[in-house]
SETILO-863799 format. One record per residue: x, y, z of N, C-alpha, C in turn; residue number from 1; chain; residue in one letter. Coordinates in pm, 1 decimal. Example, Ala and Ser with C-alpha at 12.3 -4.5 7.8 and 13.67 -1.06 7.14 Angstrom:
2
      n.px      n.py      n.pz     ca.px     ca.py     ca.pz      c.px      c.py      c.pz   nr  kette  rest
    1319.0    -569.0     780.0    1230.0    -450.0     780.0    1320.0    -330.0     780.0    1      A     A
    1285.0    -225.0     708.0    1367.0    -106.0     714.0    1290.0       3.0     787.0    2      A     S
This chain:
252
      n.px      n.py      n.pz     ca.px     ca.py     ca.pz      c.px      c.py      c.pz   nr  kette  rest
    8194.1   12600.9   14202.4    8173.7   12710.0   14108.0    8149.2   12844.2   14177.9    1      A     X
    8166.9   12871.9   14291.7    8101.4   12962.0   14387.4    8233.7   13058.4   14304.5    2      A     X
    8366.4   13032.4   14307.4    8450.1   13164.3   14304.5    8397.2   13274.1   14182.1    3      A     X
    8376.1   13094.7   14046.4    8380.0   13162.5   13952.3    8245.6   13270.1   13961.0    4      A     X
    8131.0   13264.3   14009.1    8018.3   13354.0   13996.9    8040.9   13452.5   14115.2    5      A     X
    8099.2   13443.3   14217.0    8137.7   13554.0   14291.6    8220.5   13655.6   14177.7    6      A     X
    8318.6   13638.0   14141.3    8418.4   13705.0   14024.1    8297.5   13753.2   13918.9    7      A     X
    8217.0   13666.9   13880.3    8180.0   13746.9   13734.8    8091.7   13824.4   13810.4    8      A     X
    8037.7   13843.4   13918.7    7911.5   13921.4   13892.7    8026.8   14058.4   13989.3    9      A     X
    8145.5   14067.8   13970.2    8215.6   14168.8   13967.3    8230.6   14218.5   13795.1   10      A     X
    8186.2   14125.8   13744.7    8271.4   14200.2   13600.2    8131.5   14225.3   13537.2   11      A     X
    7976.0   14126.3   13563.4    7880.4   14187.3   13522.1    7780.8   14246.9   13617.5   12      A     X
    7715.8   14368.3   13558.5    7610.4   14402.0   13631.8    7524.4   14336.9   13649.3   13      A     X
    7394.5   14374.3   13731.9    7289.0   14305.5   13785.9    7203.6   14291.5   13596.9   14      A     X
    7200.5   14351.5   13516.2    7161.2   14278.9   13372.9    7221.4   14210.6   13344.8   15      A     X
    7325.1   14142.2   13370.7    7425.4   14065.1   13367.1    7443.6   14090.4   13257.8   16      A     X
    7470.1   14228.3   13160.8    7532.4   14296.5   13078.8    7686.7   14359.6   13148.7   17      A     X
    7811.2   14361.3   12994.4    7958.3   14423.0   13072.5    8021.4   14480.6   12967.0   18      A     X
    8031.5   14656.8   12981.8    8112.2   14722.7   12918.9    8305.2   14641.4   12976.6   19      A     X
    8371.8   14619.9   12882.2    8490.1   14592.1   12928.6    8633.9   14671.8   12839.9   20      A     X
    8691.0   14712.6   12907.3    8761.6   14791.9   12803.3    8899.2   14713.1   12789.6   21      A     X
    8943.7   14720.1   12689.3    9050.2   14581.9   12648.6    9194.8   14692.0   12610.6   22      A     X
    9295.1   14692.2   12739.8    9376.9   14783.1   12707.2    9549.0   14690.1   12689.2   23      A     X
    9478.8   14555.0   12641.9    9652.5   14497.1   12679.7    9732.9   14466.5   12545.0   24      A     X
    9704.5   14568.8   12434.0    9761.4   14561.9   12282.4    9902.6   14646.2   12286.2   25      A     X
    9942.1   14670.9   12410.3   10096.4   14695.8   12387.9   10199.3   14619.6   12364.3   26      A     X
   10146.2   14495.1   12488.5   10249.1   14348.6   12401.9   10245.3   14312.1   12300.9   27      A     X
   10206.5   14348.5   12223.5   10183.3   14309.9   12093.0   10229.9   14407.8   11976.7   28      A     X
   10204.4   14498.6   11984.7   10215.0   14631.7   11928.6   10298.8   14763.3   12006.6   29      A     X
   10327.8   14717.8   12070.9   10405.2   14841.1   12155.8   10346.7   14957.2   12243.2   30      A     X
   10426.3   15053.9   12243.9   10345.2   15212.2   12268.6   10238.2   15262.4   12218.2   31      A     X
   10151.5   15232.3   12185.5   10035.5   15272.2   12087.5    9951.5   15411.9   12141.7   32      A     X
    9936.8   15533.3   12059.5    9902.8   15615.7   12127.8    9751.4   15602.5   12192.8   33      A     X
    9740.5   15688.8   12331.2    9630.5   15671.2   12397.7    9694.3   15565.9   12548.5   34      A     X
    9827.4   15437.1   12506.6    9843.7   15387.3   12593.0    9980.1   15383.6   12701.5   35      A     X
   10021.9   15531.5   12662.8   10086.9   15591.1   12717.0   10086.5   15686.7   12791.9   36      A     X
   10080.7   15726.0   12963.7   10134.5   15628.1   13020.4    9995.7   15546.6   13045.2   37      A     X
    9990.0   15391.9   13096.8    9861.4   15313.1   13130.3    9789.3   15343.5   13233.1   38      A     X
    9864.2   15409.1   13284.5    9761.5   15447.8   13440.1    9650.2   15540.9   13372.5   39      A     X
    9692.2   15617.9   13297.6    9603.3   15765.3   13240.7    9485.2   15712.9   13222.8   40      A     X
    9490.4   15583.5   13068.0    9387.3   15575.5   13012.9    9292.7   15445.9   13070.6   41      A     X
    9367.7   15379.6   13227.3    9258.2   15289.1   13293.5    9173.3   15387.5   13341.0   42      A     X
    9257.0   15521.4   13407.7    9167.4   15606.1   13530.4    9050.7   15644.9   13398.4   43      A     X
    9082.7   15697.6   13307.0    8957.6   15693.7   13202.6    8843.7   15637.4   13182.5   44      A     X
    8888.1   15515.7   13121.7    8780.8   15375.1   13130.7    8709.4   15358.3   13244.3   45      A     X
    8734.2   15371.9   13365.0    8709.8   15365.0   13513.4    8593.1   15493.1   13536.3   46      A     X
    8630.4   15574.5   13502.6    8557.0   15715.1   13498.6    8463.4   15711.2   13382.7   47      A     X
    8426.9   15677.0   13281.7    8340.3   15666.2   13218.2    8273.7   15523.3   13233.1   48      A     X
    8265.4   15461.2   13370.6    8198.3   15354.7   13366.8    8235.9   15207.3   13338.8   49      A     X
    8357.5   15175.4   13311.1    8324.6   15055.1   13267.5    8335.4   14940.9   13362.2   50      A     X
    8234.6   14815.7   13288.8    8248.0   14725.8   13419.0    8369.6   14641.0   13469.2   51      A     X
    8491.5   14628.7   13293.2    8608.8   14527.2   13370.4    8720.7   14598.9   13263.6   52      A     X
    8838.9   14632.0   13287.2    8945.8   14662.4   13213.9    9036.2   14513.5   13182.4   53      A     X
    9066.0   14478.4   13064.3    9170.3   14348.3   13036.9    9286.4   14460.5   13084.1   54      A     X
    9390.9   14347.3   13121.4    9568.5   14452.0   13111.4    9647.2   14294.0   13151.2   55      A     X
    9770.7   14350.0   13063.1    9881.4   14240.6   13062.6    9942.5   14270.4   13264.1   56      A     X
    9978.6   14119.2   13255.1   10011.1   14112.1   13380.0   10172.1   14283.9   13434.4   57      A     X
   10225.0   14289.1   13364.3   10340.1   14366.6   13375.3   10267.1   14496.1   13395.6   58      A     X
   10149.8   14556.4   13330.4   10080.7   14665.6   13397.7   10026.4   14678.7   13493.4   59      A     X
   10030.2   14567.3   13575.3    9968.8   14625.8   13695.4    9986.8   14691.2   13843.4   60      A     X
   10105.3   14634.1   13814.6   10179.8   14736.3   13950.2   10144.8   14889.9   13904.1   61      A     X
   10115.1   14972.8   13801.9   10107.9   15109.6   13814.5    9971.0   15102.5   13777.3   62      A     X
    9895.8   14974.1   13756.7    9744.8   15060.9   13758.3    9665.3   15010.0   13861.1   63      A     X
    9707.1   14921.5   13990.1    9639.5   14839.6   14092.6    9572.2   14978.0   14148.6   64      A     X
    9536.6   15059.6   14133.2    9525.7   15167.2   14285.4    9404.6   15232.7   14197.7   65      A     X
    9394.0   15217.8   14030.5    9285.2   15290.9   13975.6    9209.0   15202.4   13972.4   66      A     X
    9240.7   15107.0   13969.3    9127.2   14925.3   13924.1    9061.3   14945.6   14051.8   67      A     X
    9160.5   14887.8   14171.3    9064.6   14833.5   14296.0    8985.7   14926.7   14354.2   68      A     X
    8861.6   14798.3   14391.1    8717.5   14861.4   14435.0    8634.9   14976.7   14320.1   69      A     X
    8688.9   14990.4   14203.9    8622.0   15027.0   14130.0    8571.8   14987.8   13989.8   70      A     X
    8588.5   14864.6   13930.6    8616.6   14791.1   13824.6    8678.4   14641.9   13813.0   71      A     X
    8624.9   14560.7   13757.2    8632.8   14435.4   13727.2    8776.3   14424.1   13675.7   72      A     X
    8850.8   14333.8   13710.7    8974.8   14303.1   13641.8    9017.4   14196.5   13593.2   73      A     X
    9025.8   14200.5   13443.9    9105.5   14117.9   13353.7    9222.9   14060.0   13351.0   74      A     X
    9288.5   14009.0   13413.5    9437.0   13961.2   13374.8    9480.5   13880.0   13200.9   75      A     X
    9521.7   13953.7   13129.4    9584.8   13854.9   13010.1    9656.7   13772.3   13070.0   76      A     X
    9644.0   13630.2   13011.4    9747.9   13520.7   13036.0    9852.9   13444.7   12928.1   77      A     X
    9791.5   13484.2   12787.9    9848.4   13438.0   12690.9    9923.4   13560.2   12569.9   78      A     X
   10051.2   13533.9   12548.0   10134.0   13661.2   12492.3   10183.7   13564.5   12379.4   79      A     X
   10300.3   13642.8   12456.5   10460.8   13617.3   12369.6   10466.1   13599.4   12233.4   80      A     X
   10418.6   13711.4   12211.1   10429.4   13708.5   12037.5   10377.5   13869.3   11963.4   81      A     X
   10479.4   13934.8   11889.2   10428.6   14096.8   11845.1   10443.7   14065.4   11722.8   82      A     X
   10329.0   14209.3   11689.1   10298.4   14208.5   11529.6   10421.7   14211.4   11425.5   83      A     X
   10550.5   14220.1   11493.6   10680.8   14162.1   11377.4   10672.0   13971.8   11377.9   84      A     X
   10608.6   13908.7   11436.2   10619.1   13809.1   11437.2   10536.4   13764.4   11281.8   85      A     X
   10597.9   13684.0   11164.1   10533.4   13663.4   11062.2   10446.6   13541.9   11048.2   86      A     X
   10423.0   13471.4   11151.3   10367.9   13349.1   11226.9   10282.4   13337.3   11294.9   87      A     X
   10214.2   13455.8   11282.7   10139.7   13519.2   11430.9    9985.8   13426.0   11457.9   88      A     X
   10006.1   13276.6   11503.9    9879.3   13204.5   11490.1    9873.3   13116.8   11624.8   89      A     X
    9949.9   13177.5   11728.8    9950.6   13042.8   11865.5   10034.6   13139.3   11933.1   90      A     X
    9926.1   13197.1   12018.1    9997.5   13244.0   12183.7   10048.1   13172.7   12292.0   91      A     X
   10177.5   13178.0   12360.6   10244.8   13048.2   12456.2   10169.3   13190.3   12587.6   92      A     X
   10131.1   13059.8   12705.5   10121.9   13112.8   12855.4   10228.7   13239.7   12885.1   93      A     X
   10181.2   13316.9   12961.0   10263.4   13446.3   12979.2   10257.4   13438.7   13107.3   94      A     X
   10121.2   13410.0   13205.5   10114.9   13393.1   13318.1    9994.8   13302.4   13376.2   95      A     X
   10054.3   13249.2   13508.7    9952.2   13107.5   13490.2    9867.4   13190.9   13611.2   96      A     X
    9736.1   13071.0   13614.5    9615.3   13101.8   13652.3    9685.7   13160.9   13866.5   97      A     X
    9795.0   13136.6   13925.0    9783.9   13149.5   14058.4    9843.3   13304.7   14008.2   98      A     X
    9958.5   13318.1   13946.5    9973.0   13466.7   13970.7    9863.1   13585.4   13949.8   99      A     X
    9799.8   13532.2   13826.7    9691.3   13619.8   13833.9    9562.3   13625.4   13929.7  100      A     X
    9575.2   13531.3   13985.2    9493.3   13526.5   14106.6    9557.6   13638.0   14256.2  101      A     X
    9658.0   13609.0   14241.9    9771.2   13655.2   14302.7    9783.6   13791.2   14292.1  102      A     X
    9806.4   13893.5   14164.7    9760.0   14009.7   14092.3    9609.3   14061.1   14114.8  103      A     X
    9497.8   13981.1   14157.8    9413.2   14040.4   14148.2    9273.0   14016.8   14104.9  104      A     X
    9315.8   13920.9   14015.4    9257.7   13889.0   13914.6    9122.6   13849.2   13890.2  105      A     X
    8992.3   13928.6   13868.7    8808.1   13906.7   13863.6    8829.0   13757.4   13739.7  106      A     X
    8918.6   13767.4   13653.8    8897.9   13752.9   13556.6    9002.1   13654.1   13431.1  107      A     X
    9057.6   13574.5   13403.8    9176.2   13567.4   13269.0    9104.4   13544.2   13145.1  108      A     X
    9213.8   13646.7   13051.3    9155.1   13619.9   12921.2    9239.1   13548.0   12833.1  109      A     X
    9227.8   13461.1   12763.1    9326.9   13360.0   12680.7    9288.1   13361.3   12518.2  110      A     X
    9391.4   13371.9   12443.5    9327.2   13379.9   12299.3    9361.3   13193.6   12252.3  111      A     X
    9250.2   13232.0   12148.3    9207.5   13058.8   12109.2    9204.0   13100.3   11956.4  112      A     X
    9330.9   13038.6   11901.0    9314.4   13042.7   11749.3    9289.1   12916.4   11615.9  113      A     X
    9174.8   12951.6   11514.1    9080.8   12867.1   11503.2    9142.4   12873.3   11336.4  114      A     X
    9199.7   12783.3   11202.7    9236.1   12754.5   11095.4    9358.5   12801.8   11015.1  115      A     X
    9453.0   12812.2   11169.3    9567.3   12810.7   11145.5    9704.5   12724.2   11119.8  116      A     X
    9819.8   12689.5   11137.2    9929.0   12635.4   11211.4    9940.8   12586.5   11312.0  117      A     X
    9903.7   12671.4   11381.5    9908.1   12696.9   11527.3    9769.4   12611.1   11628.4  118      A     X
    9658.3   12603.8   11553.7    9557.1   12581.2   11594.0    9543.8   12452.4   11693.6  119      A     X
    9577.4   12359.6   11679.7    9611.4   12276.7   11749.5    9698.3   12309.5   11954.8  120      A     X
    9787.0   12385.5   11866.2    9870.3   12371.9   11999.7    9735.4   12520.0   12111.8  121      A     X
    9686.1   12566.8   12038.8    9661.2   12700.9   12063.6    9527.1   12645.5   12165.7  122      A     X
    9454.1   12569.5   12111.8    9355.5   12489.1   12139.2    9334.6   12407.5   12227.2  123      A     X
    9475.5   12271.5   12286.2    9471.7   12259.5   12373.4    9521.9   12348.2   12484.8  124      A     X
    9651.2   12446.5   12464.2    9650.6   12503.3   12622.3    9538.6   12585.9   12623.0  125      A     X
    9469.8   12608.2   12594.2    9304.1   12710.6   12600.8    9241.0   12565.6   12711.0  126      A     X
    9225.4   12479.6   12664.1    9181.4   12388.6   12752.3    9236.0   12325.4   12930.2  127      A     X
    9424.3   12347.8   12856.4    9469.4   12362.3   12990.8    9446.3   12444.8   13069.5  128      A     X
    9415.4   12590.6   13043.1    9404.1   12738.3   13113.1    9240.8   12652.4   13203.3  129      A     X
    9138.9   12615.4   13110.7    9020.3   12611.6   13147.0    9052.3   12519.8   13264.0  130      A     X
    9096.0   12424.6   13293.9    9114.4   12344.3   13330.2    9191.1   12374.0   13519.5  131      A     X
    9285.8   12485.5   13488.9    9355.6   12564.9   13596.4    9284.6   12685.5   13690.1  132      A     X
    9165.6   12708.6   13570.1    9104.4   12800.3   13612.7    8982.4   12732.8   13687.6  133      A     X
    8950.6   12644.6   13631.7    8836.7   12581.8   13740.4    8875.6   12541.2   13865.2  134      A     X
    9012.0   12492.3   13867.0    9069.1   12457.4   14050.0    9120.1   12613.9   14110.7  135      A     X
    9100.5   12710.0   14067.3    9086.1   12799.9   14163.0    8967.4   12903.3   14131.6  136      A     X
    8867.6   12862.3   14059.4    8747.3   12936.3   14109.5    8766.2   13083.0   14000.8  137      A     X
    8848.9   13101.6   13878.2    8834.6   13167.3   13827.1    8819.2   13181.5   13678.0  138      A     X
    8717.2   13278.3   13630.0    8638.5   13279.1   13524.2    8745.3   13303.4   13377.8  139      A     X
    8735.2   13187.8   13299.3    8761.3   13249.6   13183.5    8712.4   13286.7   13049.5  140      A     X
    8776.4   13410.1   13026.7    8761.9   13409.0   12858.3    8807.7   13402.1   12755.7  141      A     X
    8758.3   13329.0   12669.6    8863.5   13274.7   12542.2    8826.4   13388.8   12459.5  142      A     X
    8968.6   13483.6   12391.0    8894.8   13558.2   12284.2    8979.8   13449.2   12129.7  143      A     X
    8839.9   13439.7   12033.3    8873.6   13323.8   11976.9    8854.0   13395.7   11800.7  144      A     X
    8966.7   13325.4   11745.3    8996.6   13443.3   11628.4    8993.4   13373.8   11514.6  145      A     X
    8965.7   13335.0   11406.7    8996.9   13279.2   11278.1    9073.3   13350.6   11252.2  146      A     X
    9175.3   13289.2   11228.7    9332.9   13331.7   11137.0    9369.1   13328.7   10993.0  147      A     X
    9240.7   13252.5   10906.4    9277.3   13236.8   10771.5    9213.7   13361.3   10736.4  148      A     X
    9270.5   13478.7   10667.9    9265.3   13625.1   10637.2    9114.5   13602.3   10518.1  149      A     X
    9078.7   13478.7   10456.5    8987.2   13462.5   10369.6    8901.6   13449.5   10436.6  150      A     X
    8857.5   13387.5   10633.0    8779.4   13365.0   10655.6    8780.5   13452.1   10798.4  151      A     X
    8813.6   13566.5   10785.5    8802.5   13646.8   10927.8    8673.5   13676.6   10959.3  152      A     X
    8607.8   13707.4   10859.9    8475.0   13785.4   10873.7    8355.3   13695.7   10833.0  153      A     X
    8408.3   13542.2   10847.3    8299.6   13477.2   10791.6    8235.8   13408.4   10887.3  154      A     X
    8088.5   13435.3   10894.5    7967.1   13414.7   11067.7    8002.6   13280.1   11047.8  155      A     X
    8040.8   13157.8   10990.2    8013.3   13030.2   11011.5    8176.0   12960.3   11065.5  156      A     X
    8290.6   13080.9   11006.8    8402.1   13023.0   11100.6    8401.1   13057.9   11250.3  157      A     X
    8364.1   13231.4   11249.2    8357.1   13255.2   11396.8    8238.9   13191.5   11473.2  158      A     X
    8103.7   13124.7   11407.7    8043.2   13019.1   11535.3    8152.1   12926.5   11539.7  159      A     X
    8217.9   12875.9   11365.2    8291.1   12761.8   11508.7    8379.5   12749.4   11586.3  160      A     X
    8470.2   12926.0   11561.0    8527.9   12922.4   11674.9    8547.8   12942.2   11785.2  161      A     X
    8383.5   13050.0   11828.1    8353.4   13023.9   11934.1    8251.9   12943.0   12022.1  162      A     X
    8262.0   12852.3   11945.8    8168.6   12746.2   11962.9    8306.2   12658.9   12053.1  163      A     X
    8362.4   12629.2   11918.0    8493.6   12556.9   12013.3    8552.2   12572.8   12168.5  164      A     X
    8561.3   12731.0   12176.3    8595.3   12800.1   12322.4    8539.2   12739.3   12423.5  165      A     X
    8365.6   12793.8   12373.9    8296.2   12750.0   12518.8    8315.8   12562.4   12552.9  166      A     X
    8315.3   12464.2   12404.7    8350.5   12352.0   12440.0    8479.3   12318.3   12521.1  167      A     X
    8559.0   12396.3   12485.6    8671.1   12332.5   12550.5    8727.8   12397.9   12711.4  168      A     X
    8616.8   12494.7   12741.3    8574.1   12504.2   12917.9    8526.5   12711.8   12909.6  169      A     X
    8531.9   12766.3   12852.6    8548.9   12898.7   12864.1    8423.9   12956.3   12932.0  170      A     X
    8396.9   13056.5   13004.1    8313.3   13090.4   13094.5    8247.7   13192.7   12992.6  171      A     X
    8318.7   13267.4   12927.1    8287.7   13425.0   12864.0    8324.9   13425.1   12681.2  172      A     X
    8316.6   13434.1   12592.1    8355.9   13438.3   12493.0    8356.6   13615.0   12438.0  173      A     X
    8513.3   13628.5   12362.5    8521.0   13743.9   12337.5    8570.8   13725.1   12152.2  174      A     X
    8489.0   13790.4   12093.6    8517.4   13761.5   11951.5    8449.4   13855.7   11883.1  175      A     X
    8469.0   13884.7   11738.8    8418.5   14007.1   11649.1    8287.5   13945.1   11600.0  176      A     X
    8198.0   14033.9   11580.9    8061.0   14005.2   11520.9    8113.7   14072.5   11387.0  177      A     X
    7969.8   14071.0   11290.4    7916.9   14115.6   11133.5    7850.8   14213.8   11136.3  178      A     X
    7782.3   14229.9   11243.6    7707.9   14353.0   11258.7    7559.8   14268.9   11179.9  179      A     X
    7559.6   14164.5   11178.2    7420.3   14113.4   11064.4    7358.9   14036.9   11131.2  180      A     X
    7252.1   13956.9   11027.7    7145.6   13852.3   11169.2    7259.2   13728.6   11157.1  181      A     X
    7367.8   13745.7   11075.3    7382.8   13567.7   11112.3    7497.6   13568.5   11238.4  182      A     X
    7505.7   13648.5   11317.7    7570.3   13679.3   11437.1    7517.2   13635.4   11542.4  183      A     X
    7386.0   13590.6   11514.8    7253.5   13552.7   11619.5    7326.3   13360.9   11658.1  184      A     X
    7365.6   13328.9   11521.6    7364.3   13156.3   11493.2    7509.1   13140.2   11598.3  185      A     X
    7555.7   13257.5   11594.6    7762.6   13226.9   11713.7    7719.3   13241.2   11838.5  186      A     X
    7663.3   13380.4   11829.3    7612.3   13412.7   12019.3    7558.4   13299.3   12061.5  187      A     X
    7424.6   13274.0   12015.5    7347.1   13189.9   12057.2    7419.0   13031.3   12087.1  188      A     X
    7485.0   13005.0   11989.2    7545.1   12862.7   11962.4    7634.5   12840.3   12057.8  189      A     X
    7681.7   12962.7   12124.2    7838.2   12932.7   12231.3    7768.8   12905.6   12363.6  190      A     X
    7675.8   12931.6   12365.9    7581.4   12864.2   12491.8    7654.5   12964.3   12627.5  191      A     X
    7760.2   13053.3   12620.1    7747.7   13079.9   12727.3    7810.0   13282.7   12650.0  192      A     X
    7747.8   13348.0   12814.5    7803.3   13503.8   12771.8    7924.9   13561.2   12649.3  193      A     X
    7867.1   13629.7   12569.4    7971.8   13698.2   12453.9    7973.6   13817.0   12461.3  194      A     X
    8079.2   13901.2   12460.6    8150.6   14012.0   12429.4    8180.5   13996.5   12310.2  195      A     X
    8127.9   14114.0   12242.5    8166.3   14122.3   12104.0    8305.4   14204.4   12128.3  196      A     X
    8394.3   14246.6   12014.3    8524.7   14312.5   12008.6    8479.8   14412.7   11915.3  197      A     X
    8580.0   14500.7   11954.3    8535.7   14618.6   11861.3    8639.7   14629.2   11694.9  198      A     X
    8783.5   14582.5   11734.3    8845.0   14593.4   11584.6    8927.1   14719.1   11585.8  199      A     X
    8946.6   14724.7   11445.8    9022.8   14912.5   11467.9    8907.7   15051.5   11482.1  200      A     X
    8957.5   15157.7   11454.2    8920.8   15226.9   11586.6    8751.6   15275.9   11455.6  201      A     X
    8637.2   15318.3   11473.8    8529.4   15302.1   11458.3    8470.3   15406.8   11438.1  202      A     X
    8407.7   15463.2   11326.7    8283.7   15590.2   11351.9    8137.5   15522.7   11371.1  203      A     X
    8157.1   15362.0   11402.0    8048.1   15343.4   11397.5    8031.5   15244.1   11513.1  204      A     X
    8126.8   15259.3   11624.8    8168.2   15190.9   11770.6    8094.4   15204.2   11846.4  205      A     X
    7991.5   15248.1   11844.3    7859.2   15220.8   11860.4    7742.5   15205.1   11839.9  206      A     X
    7692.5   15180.7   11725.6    7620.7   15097.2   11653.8    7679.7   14919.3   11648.1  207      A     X
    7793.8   14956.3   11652.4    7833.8   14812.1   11659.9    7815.6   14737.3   11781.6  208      A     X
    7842.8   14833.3   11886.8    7767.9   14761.1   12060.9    7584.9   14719.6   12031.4  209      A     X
    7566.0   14857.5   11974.0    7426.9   14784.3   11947.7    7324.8   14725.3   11880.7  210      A     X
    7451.9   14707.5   11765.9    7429.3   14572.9   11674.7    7432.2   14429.5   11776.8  211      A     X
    7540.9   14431.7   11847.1    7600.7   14316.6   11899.5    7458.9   14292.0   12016.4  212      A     X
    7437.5   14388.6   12086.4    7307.2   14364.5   12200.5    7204.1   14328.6   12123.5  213      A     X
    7135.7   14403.4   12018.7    7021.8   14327.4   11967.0    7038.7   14179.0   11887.5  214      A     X
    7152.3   14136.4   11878.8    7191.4   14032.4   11772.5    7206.7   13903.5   11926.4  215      A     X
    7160.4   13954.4   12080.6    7182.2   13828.5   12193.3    7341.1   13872.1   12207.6  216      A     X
    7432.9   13952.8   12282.9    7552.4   13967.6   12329.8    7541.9   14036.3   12494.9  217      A     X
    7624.1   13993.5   12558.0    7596.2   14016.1   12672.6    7663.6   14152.4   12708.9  218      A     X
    7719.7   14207.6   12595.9    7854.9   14357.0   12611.8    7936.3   14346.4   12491.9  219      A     X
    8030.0   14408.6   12521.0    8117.6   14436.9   12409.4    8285.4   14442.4   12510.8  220      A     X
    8387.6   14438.9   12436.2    8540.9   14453.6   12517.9    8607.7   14496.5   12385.6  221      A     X
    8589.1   14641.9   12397.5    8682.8   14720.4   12295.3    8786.8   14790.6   12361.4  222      A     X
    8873.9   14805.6   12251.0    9020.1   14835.7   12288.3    9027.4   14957.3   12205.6  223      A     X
    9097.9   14970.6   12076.1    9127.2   15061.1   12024.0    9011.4   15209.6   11995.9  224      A     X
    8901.1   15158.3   11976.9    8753.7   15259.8   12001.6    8736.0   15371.8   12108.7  225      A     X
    8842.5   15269.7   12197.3    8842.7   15373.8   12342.7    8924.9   15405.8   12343.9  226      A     X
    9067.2   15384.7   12358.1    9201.2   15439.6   12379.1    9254.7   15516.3   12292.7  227      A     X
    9195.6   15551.7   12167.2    9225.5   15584.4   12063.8    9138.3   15686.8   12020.9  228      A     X
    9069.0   15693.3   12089.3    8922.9   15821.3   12109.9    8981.8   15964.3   12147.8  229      A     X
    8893.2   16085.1   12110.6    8926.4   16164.2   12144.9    8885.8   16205.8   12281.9  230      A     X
    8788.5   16160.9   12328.6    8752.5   16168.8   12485.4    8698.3   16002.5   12513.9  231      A     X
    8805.1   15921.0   12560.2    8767.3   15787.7   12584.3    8700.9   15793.5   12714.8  232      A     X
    8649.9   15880.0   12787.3    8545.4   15827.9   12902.4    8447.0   15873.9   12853.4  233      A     X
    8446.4   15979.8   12760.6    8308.3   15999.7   12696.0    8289.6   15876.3   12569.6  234      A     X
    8336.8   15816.4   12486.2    8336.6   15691.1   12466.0    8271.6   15585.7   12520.6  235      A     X
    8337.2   15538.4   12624.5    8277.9   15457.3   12727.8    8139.5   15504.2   12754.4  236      A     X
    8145.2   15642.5   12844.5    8003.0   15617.1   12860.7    7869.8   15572.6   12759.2  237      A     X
    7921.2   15574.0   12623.6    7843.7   15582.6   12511.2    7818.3   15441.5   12494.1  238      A     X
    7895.3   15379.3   12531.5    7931.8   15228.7   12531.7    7825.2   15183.7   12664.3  239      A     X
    7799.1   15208.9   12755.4    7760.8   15183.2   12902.8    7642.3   15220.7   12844.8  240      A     X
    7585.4   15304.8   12749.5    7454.9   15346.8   12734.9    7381.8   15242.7   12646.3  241      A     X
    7473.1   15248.7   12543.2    7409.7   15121.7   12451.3    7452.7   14967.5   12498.2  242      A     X
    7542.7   14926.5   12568.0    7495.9   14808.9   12651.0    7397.7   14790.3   12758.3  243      A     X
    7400.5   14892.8   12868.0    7295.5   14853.3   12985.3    7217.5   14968.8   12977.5  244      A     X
    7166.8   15043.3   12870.4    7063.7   15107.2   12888.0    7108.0   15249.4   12933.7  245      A     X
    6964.5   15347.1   12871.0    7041.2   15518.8   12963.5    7034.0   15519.6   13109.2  246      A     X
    7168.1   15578.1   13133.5    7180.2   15542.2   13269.9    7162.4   15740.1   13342.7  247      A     X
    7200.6   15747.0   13446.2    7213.2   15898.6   13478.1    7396.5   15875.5   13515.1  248      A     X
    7406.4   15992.6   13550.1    7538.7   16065.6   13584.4    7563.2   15973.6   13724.5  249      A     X
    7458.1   15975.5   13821.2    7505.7   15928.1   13956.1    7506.6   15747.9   13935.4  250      A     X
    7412.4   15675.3   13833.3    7423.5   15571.6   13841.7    7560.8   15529.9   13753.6  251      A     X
    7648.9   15589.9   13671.2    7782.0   15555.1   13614.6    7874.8   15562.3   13707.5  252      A     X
């Protein structure tokens, strides 16, 4: 287990709290403004602090030079599938655990989808990933989603679906909170570190980090809140404040 805690305590600080900024919604969605070009808005995230950027494997040849030695890195591993897809409930492997090791990689994040179609197939390769990732020493996170549109927002599907994650090997869990106390019964229940998600883009993207910290979350990994901001390193830092506390200028 030595790799995997060498790696995370790149992606968490010594509170073992982690701003993470989640910039890999182009495969999915395309050009989205803010993520054009990608180098711009990592050097951003990077500059306002944060502790790990997610990015699809295909971005990284133009953002390796803003990441290293300054930020934790995410590799996505699970794709192949955009919002024209009318099926959208089971991500296939995009890249396996050596290239992203290979790339760089602090980190893989894999989505795990929980009362769907798909759920099944989605479920075991989440287990295969876990499984690949433990023979080379690297940390994963399942971000784990209820798919039935009646039960997105409901605290007793998302404990069990990230309950499921951490069972079926996940190091980190990344999933949406309620902003309420029954957010306490998922964190707590997944037995291991949660990142809450932030959702679409927020006037209240931070209150929601610090909903998620007082509710037991170890950080937050928002995407659109930041990239979609009008000053996303001033964002971030806002984010870095309400996860690990006020910090100064020289300690960001």
């Amino acid at each position: 287990m030595t790799g995997k805690q060498v790696r995370l305590a790149r992606l968490f600080a010594r509170d073992r709290r982690s701003v993470v900024v989640a910039l890999d919604h182009a495969q999915f969605r395309g050009p989205l403004r803010g993520l054009t070009p990608i180098r711009s808005i990592v050097e951003l995230a990077v500059e306002g602090g944060a502790d790990g950027v997610i990015l699809n494997p295909g971005a990284l040849p133009a953002c390796a030079a803003a990441v290293a030695g300054r930020c934790g890195l995410i590799v996505r591993v699970t794709g192949a599938s955009t919002d024209r897809n009318p099926t959208f409930d089971f991500h296939r492997t995009i890249c396996s655990i050596p290239r992203a090791v290979a790339l760089g990689a602090d980190a893989v994040i894999a989505m795990g989808f929980v009362g769907g179609t798909g759920e099944a197939q989605s479920l075991a390769q989440l287990a295969e990933l876990a499984e690949a990732c433990c023979g080379l020493g690297v940390p994963l996170i399942a971000e784990m989603l209820p798919v039935d549109a009646e039960h997105f927002s409901d605290p007793e599907w998302i404990a069990l679906a990230v309950r499921a994650g951490a069972e079926l090997g996940a190091d980190v869990i990344k999933a949406y909170t309620t902003g309420t106390d029954a957010d306490c019964a998922a964190i707590d229940g997944c037995g291991v570190p949660f990142l809450a998600a932030g959702g679409p883009p927020s006037q209240n993207a931070i209150r929601i980090a610090e909903a998620a910290i007082q509710h037991g979350a170890a950080g937050v990994a928002f995407g659109r809140n930041v990239f979609e901001a009008a000053d996303p390193s001033g964002t971030v830092r806002e984010l870095v404040r309400a996860v690990h506390g006020a910090v100064t200028e020289g300690e960001v």
